[in-house]
VEXLUM-855093 format. One record per residue (C-alpha): x, y, z. Coordinates in pm, 1 decimal, always signed. Example, Ala and Ser with C-alpha at 12.3 -4.5 7.8 and 13.67 -1.06 7.14 Angstrom:
// residues 2
+1230.0, -450.0, +780.0
+1367.0, -106.0, +714.0
This chain:
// residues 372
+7397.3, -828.4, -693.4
+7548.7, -1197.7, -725.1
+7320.1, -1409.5, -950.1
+7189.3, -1647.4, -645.2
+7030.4, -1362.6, -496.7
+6920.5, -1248.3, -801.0
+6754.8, -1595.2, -826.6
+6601.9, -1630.3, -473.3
+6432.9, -1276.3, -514.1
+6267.0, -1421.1, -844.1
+6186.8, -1731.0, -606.0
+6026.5, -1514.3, -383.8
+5808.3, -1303.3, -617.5
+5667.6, -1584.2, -801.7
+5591.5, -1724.0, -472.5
+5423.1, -1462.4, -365.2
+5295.3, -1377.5, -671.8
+5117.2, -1764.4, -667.4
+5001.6, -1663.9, -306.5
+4821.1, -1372.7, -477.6
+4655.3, -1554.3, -704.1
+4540.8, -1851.3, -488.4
+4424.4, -1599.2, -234.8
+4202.6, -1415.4, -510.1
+4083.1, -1774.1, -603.1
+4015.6, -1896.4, -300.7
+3842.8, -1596.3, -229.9
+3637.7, -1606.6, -515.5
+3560.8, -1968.3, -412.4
+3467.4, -1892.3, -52.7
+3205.7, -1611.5, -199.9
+3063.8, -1914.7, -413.4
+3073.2, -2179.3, -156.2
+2861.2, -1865.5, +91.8
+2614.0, -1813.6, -123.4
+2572.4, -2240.0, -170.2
+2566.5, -2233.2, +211.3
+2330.4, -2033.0, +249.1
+2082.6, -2162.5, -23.3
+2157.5, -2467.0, +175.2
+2058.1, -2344.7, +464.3
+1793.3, -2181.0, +401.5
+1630.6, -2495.1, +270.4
+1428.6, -2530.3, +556.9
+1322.8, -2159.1, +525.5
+1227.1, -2184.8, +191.8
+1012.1, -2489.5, +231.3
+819.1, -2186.0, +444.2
+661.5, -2015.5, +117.1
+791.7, -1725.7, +331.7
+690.2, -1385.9, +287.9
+914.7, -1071.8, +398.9
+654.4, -780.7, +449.4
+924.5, -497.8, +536.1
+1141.4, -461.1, +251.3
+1233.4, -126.6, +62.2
+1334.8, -219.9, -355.5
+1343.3, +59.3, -590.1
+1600.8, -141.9, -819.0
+1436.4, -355.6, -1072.6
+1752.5, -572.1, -1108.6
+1717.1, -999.6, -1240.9
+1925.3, -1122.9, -930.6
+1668.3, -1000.9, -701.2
+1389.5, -1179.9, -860.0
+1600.2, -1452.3, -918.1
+1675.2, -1490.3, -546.4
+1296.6, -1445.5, -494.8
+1246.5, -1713.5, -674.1
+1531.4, -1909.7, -574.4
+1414.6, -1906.9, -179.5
+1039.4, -1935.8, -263.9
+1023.4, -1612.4, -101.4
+778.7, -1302.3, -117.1
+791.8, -960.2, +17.2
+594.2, -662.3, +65.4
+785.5, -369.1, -122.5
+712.0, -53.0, +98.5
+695.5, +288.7, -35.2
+754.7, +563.7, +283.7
+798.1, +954.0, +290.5
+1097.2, +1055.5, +423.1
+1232.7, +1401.6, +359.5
+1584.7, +1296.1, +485.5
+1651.1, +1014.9, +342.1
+1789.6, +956.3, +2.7
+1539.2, +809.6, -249.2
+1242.9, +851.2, -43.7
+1185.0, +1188.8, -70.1
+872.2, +1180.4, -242.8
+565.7, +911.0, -267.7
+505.7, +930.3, -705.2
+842.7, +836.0, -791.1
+798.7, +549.1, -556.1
+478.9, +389.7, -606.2
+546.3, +374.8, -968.6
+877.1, +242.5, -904.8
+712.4, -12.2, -653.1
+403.6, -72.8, -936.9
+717.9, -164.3, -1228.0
+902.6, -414.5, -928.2
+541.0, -613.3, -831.7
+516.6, -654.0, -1239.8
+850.6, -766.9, -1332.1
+898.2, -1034.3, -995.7
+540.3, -1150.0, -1127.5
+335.8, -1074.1, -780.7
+631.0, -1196.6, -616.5
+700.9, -813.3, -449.5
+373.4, -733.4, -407.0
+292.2, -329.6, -332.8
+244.2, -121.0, -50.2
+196.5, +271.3, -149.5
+193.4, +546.6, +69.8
+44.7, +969.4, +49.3
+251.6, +1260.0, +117.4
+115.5, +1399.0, +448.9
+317.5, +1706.9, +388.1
+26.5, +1923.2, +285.0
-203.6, +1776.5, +544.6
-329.3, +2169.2, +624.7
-437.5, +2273.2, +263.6
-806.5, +2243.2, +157.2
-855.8, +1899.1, -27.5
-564.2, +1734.2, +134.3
-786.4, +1433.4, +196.1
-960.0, +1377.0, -122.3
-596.0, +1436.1, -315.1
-479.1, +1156.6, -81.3
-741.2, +910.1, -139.1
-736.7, +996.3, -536.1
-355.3, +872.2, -507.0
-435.0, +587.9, -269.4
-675.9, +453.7, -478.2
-518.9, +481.9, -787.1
-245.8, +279.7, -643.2
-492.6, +24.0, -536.0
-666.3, +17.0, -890.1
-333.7, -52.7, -1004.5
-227.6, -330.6, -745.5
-148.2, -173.9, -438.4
-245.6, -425.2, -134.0
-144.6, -195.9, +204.3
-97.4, +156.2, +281.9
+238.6, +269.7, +477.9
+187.4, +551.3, +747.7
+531.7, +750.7, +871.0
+697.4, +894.5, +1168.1
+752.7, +1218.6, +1064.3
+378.3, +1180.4, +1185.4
+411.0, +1285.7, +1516.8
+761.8, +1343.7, +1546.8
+816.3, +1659.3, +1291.7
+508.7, +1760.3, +1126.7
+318.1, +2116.1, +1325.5
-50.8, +2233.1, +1290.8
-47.0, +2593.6, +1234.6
-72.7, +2655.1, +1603.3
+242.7, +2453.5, +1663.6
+171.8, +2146.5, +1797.4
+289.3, +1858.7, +1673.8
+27.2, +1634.0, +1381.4
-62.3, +1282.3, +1541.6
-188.6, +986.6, +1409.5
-518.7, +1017.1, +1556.0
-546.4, +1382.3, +1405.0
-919.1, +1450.9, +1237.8
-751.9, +1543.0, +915.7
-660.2, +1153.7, +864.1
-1019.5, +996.5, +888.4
-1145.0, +987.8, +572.8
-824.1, +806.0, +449.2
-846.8, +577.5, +732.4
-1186.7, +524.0, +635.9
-1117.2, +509.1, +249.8
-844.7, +249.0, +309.5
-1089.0, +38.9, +551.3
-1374.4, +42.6, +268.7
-1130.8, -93.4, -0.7
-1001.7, -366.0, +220.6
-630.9, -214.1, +260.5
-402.0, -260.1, +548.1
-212.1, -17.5, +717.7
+93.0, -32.6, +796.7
+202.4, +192.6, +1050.2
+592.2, +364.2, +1153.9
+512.8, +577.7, +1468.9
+740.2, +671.1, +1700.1
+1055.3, +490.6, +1708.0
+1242.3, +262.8, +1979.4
+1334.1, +466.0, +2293.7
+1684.4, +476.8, +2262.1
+1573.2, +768.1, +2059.9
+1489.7, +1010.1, +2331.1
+1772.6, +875.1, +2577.4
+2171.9, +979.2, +2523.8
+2396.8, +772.0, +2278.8
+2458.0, +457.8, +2382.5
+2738.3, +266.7, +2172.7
+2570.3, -81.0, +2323.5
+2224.4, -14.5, +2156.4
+2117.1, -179.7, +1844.8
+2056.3, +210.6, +1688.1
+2352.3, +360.8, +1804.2
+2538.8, +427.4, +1462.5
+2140.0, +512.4, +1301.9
+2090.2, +773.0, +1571.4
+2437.5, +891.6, +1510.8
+2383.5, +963.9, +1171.6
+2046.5, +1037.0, +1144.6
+2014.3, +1354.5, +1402.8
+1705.8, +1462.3, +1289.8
+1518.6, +1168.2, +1439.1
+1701.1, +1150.6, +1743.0
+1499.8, +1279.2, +1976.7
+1672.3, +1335.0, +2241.7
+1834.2, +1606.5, +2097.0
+1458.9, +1755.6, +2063.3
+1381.2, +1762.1, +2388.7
+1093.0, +2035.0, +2291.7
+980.8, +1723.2, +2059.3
+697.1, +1516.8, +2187.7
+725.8, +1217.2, +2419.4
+737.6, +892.4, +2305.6
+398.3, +812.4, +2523.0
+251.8, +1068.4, +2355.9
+290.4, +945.6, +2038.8
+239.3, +585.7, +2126.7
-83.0, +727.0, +2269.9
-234.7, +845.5, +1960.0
-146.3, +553.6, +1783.5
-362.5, +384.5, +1997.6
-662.0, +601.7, +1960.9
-626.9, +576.4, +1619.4
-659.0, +210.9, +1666.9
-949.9, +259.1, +1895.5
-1131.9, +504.8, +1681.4
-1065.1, +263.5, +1366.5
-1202.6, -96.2, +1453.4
-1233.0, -184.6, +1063.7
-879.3, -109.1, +1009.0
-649.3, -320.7, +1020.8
-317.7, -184.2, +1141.0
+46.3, -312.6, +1153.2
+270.0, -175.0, +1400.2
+600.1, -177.1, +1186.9
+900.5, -220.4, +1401.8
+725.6, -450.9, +1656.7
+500.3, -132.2, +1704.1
+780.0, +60.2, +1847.0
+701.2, -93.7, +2171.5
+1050.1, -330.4, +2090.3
+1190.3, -348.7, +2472.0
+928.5, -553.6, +2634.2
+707.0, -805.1, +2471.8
+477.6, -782.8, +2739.9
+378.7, -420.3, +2664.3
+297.9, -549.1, +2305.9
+116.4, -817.7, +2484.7
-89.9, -584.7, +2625.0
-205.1, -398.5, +2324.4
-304.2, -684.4, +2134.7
-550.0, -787.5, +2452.4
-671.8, -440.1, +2378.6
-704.2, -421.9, +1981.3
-781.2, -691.8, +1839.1
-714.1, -503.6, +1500.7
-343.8, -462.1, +1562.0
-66.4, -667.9, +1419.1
+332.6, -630.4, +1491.9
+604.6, -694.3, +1235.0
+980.5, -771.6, +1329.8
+1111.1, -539.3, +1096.6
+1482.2, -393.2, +1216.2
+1408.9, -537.2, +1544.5
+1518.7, -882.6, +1618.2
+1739.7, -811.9, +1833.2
+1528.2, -683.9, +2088.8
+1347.6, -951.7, +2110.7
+1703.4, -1112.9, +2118.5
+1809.3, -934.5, +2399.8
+1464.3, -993.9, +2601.0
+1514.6, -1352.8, +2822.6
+1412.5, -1643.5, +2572.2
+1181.8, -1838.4, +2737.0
+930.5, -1485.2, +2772.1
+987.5, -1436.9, +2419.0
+885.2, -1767.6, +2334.9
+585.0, -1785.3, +2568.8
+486.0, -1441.3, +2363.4
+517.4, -1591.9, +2058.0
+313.9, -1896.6, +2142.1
+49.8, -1719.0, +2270.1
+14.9, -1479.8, +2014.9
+104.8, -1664.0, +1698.3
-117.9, -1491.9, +1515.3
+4.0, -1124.1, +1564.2
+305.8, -1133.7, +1472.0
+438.4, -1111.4, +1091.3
+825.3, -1180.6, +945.6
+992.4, -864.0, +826.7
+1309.8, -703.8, +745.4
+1309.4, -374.0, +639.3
+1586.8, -457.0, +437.0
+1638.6, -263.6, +92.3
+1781.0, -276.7, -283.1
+1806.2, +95.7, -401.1
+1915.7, +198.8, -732.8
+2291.2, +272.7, -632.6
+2323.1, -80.3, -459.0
+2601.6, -290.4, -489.6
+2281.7, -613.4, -594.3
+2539.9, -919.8, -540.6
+2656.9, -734.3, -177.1
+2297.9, -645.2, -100.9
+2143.0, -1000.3, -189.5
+2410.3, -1145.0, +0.8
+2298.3, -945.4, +297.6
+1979.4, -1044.0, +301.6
+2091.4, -1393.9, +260.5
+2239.8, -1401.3, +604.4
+2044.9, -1178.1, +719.3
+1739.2, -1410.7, +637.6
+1985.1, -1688.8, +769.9
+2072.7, -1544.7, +1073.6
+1653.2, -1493.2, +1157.0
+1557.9, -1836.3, +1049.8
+1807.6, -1969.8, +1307.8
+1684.4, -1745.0, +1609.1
+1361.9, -1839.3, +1541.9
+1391.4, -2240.0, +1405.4
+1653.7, -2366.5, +1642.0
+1769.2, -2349.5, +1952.2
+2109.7, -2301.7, +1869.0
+2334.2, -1986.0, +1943.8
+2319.2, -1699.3, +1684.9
+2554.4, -1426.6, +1729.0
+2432.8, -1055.2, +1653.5
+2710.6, -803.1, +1659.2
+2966.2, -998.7, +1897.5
+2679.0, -1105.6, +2118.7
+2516.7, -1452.2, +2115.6
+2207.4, -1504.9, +2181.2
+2029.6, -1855.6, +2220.7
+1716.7, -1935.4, +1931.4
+1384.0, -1986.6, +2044.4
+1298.5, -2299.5, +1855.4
+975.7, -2220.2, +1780.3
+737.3, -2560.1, +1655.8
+664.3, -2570.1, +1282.0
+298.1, -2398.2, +1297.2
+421.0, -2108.0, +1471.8
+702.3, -2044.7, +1218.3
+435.3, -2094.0, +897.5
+251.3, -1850.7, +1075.7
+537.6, -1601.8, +1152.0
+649.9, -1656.3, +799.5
+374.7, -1670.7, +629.6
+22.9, -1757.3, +721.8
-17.1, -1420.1, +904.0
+74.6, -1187.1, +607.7
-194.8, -1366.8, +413.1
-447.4, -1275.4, +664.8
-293.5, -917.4, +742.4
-233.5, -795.9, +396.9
-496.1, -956.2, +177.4
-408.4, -965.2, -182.8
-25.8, -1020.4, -48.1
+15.1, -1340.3, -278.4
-219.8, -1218.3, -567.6
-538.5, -1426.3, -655.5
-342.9, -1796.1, -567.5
C-alpha cells in the first residue's frame, strides 16, 4: 500500500475516532443538559408542594430522595399483593420495605400498607388482617391499598368469584374507618381488558404480557359491571370510609361516568394513576369542565416505581418527564405528545392544579405530609 494511502486511512480513523468521542461527549452533555431541563421545567411544578400518591419504591437509593427533595415533591409509596408480579408477591416484605423508605426520605414517601387477602376463607382471617394493618399504622402507615385479584381471581369455596363488598371484608373496612385510614382501592381494570388486543390502546403491550389479567381471555371471569358493582356497594355500605378509586376508579373512558359516582358517594375519590391518557384521549373542553367541577375529587398520581433491580438514574429520569409531560397536560394549553399522538393541555387555573397536586391528598390521606 503506497504511503499516501497509508496516510489518508490514518486521516480517516482519527477522524472518526474524534467523531466517537465528541458523540460520547455530547451525549453525555445532552443527558446533563435533560435532566437541567427538566428541573427547569418543572419549576412551576415544584412551586406546587406536589404530592404523587401512586408510586411503587422498594429501593432505598440517595438519588430518589434527592430528587424528592430536589422537586419539593411527596409521594404515597404503595404496597399491593400481586402473585404475578415480581417483587410484590407478598405484603411483609413490603410494608417493611415501605416503613425503611418513609424513614430514610424523612416523611417525604409517606406509607400505604396493604393485607394478604389470600387466606380470606380460614377462621381468623379478619383479626390476622387487622393485627397487620394496625401494626403498620402504629408504625406510620397513613392508607390501606385494596387489589384486583379481588374480584377478578380470588373463588369462595363454592366457586364464585370474592368481591369487594364480600362480608368477610367488614371488619377491616370498619377497623380502617375507626383509625382514620384511607383506602385505596384497584378493582377491576380499564375495559380494554375484556375486549380483543388492540395495538392502538394505551394497555396493549401490558395486556400482552400480562395474560393473566386479561380478561378477555377469561371469558368465564366476571364482568367488568359486576365488579364495578360491588365496588360500589362497598362504598354504599361504608359511608365512614373513605375510598380512592386508583386508576381514575377504573371507570377511565368517560369522565362523565366518574361524574356520576361522585354525585352518588360523596366518600369516593379518583386518582390519575397510569391513566392520563384517557383523559387525554376524551375531548378537552369535557375534561376540563370535569375537572372544574369536581376539583376536589380528583388526586395526582403515577403509579410509577423504583424496584430494587432498577436502573435509579434511567428510572428518575422517567419520572422526570413523565412528571413533565403531566404538568404540561394539565398547566398549559400547549400540545403534549403521548406515544406519537398529540394531544392539546387543559390549562387548568392555579387553584385547581394545588388541588390536583396537592391540597386533595392532604384531605384524602390524612397524615400524608406527617404532623406539618
Amino acid at each position: 500500500m503506497k504511503p499516501a494511502r497509508i496516510g489518508s486511512k490514518v486521516a480517516l480513523l482519527r477522524t472518526a475516532l474524534a467523531g466517537c468521542l465528541l458523540g460520547w461527549i455530547c451525549g453525555a452533555a445532552s443527558l446533563q443538559c435533560a435532566d437541567r431541563l427538566a428541573a427547569i421545567d418543572l419549576t412551576a411544578f415544584s412551586a406546587m408542594a406536589p404530592i404523587d400518591v401512586h408510586a411503587h419504591v422498594f429501593k432505598d437509593d440517595p438519588a430518589f430522595t434527592a430528587m424528592l427533595k430536589r422537586l419539593n415533591l411527596r409521594i404515597l409509596d404503595v404496597c399491593v399483593v400481586d402473585k404475578h408480579d415480581r417483587g410484590y408477591e407478598e405484603a411483609a416484605p413490603q410494608n417493611q420495605k415501605a416503613r425503611e423508605i418513609m424513614q430514610s426520605t424523612g416523611g417525604r414517601a409517606a406509607w400505604c400498607s396493604t393485607f394478604d387477602p389470600q387466606d380470606f376463607d380460614k377462621p381468623g382471617f379478619a383479626s390476622r388482617s387487622n393485627k397487620t394493618l394496625n401494626d403498620t399504622f402504629g408504625e406510620g402507615a397513613v392508607a390501606v391499598k385494596i387489589y384486583k385479584n379481588i374480584g377478578m381471581e380470588l373463588k369462595k369455596r363454592d366457586g364464585s368469584y370474592l368481591m369487594p363488598d364480600d362480608t368477610v371484608f367488614n371488619p377491616i373496612f370498619a377497623n380502617i374507618a375507626a383509625r382514620n385510614r384511607t383506602v385505596l382501592a384497584h378493582i377491576a381494570e380499564p375495559t380494554s381488558s375484556w375486549r380483543p388486543l388492540d395495538p392502538s390502546n394505551p394497555d396493549y403491550s401490558y395486556y400482552k404480557d400480562n395474560p393473566d389479567w386479561f380478561m378477555y381471555l377469561h371469558p368465564d371471569h366476571p364482568s367488568k359491571q359486576t365488579i364495578i358493582d360491588a365496588r360500589d356497594r362497598l362504598l354504599a355500605n361504608n359511608p365512614r370510609l373513605r375510598v380512592i378509586g386508583c386508576h381514575l376508579g377504573s371507570m377511565e373512558v368517560d369522565v362523565q361516568e366518574i361524574a356520576e359516582h361522585f354525585d352518588r358517594y360523596p366518600n369516593f375519590a379518583v386518582d390519575t394513576a397510569a391513566r392520563v391518557i384517557y383523559l387525554m384521549m376524551q375531548p378537552p373542553e369535557k375534561v376540563r369542565a370535569f375537572l372544574l367541577r369536581y376539583q376536589d375529587r380528583v388526586i395526582y398520581g403515577t403509579d410509577l416505581d423504583l424496584m430494587p433491580w432498577s436502573d435509579t438514574p434511567a428510572r428518575l429520569r422517567h419520572w422526570q418527564e413523565e412528571y413533565l409531560r403531566d404538568w404540561k397536560y394539565f398547566a398549559t394549553d400547549s400540545w403534549v405528545e403521548y406515544e406519537g399522538k398529540r394531544y392539546r393541555g387543559l390549562n387548568l387555573p392555579e387553584p385547581v392544579l394545588r388541588k390536583l397536586y396537592h391540597e386533595n391528598a392532604v384531605h384524602w390521606v390524612p397524615g400524608i405530609i406527617g404532623n406539618e
